[in-house]
C-alpha positions in Angstrom: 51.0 4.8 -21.9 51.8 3.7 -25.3 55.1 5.2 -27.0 54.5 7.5 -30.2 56.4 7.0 -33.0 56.6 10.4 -34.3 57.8 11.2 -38.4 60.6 13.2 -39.1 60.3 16.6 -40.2 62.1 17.5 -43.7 65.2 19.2 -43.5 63.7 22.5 -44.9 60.9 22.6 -42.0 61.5 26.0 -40.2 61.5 24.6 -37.0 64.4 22.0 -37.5 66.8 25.7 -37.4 65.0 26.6 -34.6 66.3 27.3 -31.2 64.7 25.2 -28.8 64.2 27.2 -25.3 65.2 25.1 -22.1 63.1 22.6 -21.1 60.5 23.8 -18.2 58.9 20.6 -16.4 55.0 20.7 -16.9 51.6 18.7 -16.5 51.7 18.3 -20.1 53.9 15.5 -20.6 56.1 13.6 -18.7 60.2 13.6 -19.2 59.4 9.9 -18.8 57.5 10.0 -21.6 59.3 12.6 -23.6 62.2 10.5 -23.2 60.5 6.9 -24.4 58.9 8.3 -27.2 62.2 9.9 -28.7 63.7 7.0 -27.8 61.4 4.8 -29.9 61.6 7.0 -32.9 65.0 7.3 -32.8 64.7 3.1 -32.8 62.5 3.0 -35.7 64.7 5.2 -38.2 67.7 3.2 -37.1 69.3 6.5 -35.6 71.5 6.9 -32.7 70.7 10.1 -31.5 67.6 12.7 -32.0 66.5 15.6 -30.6 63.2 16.8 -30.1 63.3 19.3 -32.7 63.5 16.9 -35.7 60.3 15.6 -34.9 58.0 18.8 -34.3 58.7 19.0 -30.1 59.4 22.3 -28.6 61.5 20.8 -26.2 65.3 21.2 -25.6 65.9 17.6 -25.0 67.4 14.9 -27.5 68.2 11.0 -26.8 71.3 9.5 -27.7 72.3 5.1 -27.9 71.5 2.4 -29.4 68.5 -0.1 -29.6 69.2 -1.4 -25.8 70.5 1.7 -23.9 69.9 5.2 -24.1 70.1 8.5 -22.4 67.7 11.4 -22.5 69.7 14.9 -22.1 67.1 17.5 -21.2 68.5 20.6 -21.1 72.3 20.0 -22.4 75.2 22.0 -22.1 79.1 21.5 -23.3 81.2 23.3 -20.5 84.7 22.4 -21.7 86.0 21.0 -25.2 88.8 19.6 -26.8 91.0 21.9 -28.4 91.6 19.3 -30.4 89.5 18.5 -33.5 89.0 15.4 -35.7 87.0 14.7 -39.0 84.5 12.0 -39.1 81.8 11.4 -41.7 78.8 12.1 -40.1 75.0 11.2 -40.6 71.9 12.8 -39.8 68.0 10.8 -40.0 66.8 14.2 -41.3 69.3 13.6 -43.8 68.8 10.0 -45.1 71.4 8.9 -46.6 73.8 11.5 -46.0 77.5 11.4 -44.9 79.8 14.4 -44.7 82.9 15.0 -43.4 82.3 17.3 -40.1 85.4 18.4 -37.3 84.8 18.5 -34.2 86.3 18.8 -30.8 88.0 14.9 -30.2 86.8 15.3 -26.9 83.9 16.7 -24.5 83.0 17.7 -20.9 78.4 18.3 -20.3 76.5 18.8 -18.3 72.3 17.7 -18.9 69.3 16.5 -16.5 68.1 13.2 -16.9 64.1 11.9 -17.3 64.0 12.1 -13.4 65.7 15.9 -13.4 68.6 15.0 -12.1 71.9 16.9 -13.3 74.7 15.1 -14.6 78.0 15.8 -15.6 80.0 13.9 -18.0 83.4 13.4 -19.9 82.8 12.0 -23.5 85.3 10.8 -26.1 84.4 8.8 -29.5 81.0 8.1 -30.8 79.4 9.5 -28.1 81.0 12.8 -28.2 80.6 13.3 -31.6 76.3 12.3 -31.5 76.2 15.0 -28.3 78.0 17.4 -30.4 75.7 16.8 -33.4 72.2 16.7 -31.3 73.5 20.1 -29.4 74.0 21.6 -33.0 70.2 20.5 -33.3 69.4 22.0 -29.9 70.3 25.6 -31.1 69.0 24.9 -34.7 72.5 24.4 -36.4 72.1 21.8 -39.6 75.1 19.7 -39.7 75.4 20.2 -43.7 76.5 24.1 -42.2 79.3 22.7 -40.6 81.0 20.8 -43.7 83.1 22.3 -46.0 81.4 23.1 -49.4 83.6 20.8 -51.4 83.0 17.9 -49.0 79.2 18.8 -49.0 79.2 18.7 -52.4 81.1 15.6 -52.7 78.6 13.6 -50.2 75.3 14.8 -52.2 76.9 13.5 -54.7 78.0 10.5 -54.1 73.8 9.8 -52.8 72.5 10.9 -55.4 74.7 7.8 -57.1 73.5 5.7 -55.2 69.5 6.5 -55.5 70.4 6.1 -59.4 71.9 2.6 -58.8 69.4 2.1 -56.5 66.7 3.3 -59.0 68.5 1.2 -62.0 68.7 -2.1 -59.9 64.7 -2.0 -59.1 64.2 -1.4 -62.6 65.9 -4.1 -63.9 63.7 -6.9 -61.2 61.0 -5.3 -62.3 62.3 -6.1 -65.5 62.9 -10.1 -64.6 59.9 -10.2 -63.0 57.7 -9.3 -65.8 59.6 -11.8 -68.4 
């Protein structure tokens, strides 16, 4: 089977705040396939973590890694958490462009099922804990902007919208060159 690329719903899409109900094996689709198609999309946008939610799939599962390894969590859960919590910009591919300053716990301890159903339990720190953090926030339809601080919020729309103008400006201006 071929692996879907699948678009990206906007961030005011209903079902991007939406819940996502634990994920039931069926004849449907495969966890397999589940797994490898969120993995491609989450490839092609140049992500490192989606969930199935951001793409229109009733499913509570999300991928995290990069464009060599990944993991599909089906079924997450965080069962102990830092007390501890540190601020680091984060991004979002419903949000392109995005960056705000989040806190959260420095460190994690999950629990998830893998594409064969098989439970795992895990400690992360780092990157990793702060992408399952973000993609369980999309599990139970929390939009990262919710957790930032209003100033901060503010401060990162800003700073895009900046950069679409100079963005805008500097395509303007070879457009410009090219047609002299």
């Amino acid at each position: 089977m071929v692996d879907m690329i699948y678009k990206l719903l906007d961030p005011k899409h209903p079902f991007v705040h939406t819940k996502m109900p634990e994920y039931v094996d069926s004849d449907e689709v495969s966890r397999k396939q589940i797994s490898d198609d969120l993995a491609e999309t989450m490839k092609h946008y140049g992500g490192i973590g989606l969930s199935a939610n951001q793409v229109g799939l009733p499913y509570r599962v999300f991928v995290m890694g990069d464009n060599k390894n990944f993991a599909a969590c089906f079924n997450p859960k965080i069962l102990v958490e830092s007390d501890t919590q540190v601020p680091i910009e984060e991004g979002c591919l419903t949000y392109p462009g995005l960056f705000v300053k989040i806190r959260r716990p420095d460190w994690i301890e999950v629990e998830f099922e893998d594409e064969n159903g098989d439970k795992h339990t895990d400690t992360f720190e780092g990157l990793m804990c702060r992408v399952f953090q973000h993609e369980m926030d999309h599990m139970n339809g929390i939009d990262f902007t919710s957790r930032a601080k209003k100033m901060d919020l503010n401060i990162a729309k800003r700073k895009l919208k900046r950069g679409k103008l100079k963005l805008k400006r500097a395509h303007g201006k070879d457009m410009l060159a090219r047609a002299s």
